[in-house]
C-alpha positions as CSV (number, residue, x, y, z in Angstrom):
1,X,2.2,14.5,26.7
2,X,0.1,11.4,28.1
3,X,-1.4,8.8,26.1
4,X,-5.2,10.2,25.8
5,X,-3.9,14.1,24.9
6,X,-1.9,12.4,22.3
7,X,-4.6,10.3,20.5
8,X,-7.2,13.6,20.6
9,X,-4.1,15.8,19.1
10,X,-3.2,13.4,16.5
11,X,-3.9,13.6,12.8
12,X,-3.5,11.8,9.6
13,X,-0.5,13.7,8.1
14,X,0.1,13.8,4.2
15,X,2.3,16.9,3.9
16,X,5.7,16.6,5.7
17,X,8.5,19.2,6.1
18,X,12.1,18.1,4.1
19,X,13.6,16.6,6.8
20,X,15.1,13.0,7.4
21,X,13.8,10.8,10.2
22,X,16.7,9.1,12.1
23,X,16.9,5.2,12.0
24,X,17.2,5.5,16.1
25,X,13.0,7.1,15.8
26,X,11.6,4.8,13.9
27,X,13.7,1.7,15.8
28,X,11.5,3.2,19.0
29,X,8.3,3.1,16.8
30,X,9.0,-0.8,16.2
31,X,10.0,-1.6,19.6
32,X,6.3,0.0,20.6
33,X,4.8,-2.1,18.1
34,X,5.9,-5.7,19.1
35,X,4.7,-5.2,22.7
36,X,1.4,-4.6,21.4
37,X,-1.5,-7.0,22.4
38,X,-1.6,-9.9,20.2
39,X,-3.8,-13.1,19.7
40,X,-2.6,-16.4,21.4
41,X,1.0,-14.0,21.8
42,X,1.8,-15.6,18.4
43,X,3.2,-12.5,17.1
44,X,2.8,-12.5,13.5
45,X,4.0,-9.0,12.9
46,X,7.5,-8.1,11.2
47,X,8.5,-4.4,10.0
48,X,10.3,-3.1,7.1
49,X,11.4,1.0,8.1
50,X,12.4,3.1,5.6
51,X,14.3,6.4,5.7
52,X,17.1,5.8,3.2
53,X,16.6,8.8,0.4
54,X,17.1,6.2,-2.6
55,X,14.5,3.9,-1.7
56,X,11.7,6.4,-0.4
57,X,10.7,7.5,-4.2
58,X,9.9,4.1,-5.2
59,X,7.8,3.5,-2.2
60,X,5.9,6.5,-3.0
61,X,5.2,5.8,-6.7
62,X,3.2,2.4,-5.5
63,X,1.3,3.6,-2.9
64,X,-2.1,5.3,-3.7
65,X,-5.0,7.2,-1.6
66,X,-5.3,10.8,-0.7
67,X,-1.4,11.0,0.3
68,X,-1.5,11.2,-3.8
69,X,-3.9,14.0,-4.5
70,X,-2.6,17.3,-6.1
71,X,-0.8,19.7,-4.0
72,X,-4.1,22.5,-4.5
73,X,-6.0,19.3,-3.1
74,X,-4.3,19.2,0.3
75,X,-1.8,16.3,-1.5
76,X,2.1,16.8,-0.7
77,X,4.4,18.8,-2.8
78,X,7.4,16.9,-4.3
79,X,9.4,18.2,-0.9
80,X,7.4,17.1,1.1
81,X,6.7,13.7,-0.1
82,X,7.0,11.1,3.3
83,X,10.3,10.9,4.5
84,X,10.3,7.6,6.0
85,X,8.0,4.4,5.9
86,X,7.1,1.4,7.7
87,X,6.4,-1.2,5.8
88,X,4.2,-3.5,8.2
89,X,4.3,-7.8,7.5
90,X,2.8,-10.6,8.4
91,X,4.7,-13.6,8.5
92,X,2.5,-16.1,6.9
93,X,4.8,-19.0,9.2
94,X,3.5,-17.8,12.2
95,X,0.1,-18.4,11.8
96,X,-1.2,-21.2,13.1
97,X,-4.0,-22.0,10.4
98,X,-5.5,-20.6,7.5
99,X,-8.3,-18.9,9.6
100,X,-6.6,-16.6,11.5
101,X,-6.3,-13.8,9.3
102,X,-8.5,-11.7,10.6
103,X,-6.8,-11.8,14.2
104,X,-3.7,-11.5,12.5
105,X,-5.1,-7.7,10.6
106,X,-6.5,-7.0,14.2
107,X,-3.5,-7.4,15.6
108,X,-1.2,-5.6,13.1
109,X,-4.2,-2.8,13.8
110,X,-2.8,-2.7,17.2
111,X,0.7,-3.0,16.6
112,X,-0.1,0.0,13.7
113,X,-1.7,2.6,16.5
114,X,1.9,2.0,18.5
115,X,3.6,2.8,15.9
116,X,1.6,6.2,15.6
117,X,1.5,7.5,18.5
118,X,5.1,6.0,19.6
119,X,6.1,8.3,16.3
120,X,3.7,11.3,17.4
121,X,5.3,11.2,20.6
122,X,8.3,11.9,18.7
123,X,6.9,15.0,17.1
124,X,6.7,12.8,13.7
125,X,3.1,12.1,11.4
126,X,2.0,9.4,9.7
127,X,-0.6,8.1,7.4
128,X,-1.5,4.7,7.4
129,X,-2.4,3.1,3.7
130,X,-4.1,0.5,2.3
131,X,-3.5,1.5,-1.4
132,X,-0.5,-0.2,-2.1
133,X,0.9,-1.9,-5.1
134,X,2.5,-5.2,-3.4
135,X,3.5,-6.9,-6.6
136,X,6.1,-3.7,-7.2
137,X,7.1,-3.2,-3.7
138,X,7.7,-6.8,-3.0
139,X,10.6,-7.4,-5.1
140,X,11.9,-3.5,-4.4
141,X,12.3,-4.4,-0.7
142,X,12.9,-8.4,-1.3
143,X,10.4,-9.2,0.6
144,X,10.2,-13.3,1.1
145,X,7.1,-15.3,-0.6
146,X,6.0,-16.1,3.1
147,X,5.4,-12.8,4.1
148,X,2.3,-10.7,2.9
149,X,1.9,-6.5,3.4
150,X,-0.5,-5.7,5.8
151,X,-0.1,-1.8,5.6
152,X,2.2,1.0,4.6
153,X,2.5,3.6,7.1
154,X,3.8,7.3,5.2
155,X,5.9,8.9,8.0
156,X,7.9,12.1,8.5
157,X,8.2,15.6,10.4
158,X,4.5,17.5,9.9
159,X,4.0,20.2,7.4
160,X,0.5,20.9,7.7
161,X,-1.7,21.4,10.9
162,X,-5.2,18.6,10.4
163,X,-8.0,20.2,11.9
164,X,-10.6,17.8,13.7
165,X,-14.2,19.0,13.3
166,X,-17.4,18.2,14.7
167,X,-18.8,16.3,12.5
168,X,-22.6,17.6,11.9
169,X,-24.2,16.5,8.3
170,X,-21.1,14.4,6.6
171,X,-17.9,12.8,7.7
172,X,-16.5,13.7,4.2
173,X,-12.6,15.2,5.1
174,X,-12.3,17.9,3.3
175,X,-9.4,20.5,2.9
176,X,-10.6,24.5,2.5
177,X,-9.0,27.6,0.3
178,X,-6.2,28.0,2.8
179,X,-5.6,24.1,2.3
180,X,-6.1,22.8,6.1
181,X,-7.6,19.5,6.2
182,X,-10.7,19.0,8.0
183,X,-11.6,15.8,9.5
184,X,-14.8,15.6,10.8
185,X,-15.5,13.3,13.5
186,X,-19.1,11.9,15.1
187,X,-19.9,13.4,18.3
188,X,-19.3,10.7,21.3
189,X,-23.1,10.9,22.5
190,X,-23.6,9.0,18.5
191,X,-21.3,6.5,19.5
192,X,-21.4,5.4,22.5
193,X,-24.3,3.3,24.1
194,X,-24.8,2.7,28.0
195,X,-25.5,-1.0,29.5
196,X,-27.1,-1.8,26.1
197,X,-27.6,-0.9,22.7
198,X,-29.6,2.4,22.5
199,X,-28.9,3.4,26.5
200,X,-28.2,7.1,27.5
């Protein structure tokens, strides 16, 4: 699989077969994500993974989104709730002034889309969330003062097949009666522009 064949097969997974994900996968997906392009190299990311089967339900009980809808919504079944997580940090210490939180987020972005598609490559899905409660899963994890959540990535072996759609009217994901998810997505003639804004 190359790089470009990966990022057009990938999908957001939130249904994952009951299967563990071995420590020695998602050590891979972290070693992608530090050589990820950072501003001024001053690498502000840390990673928490998770795949031990006592800790996992506490993750999921603090994290919100659609990875929480109702199974006949497209949601996860109990079984196949994530069965792993990377919990992604910044270490407040390694930025060099109050300002630089948005290159810090733009960085962890980067670092984030290694992880995925390192894991993809893997034949394993995630879903990267922003609904999070951080004052629960700080002291779960013991997570220092210095160090804030950036993003929760939901990983684990795929149960359900994403569909990406053409998106015509509405970029609304929705999931139909056979409960595939649809993810529609703009057409690349809407997106991209030539020289200058507006050029075909």
């Amino acid at each position: 699989m190359n790089i470009y064949e990966a990022v057009k097969q990938r999908r957001s997974i939130r249904r994952f077969k009951n299967k563990a994900v071995p420590y020695a996968a998602l050590e891979k997906c972290i070693d992608a994500a530090r050589l990820a392009p950072c501003g001024r190299n001053q690498q502000v990311g840390e990673y928490i993974v998770i795949n031990d089967s006592e800790v996992l339900p506490g993750i999921f009980e603090n994290i919100g989104g659609s990875i929480k809808l109702p199974p006949d919504k497209g949601g996860p079944r109990p079984d196949q709730a994530p069965k792993a997580y990377t919990i992604v940090l910044i270490n407040k210490n390694r930025e060099v002034d109050a300002n630089r939180r948005r290159v810090s987020l733009v960085d962890l972005g980067m670092a984030a889309e290694n992880i995925i598609l390192a894991a993809w490559e893997q034949g394993i899905g995630c879903c990267p969330l922003l609904f999070f409660d951080e004052a629960n899963i700080r002291p779960l994890l013991e997570i220092p003062e210095e160090y804030d959540i950036a993003l929760v990535i939901a990983m684990g072996y795929p149960d359900e097949s994403p569909v990406a759609d053409v998106a015509t009217d509405s970029t609304n994901i929705f999931v139909d009666d056979k409960l595939v998810r649809h993810v529609p997505k703009r057409k690349l003639a809407d997106v991209i522009h030539r020289n200058k804004f507006g050029g075909k």
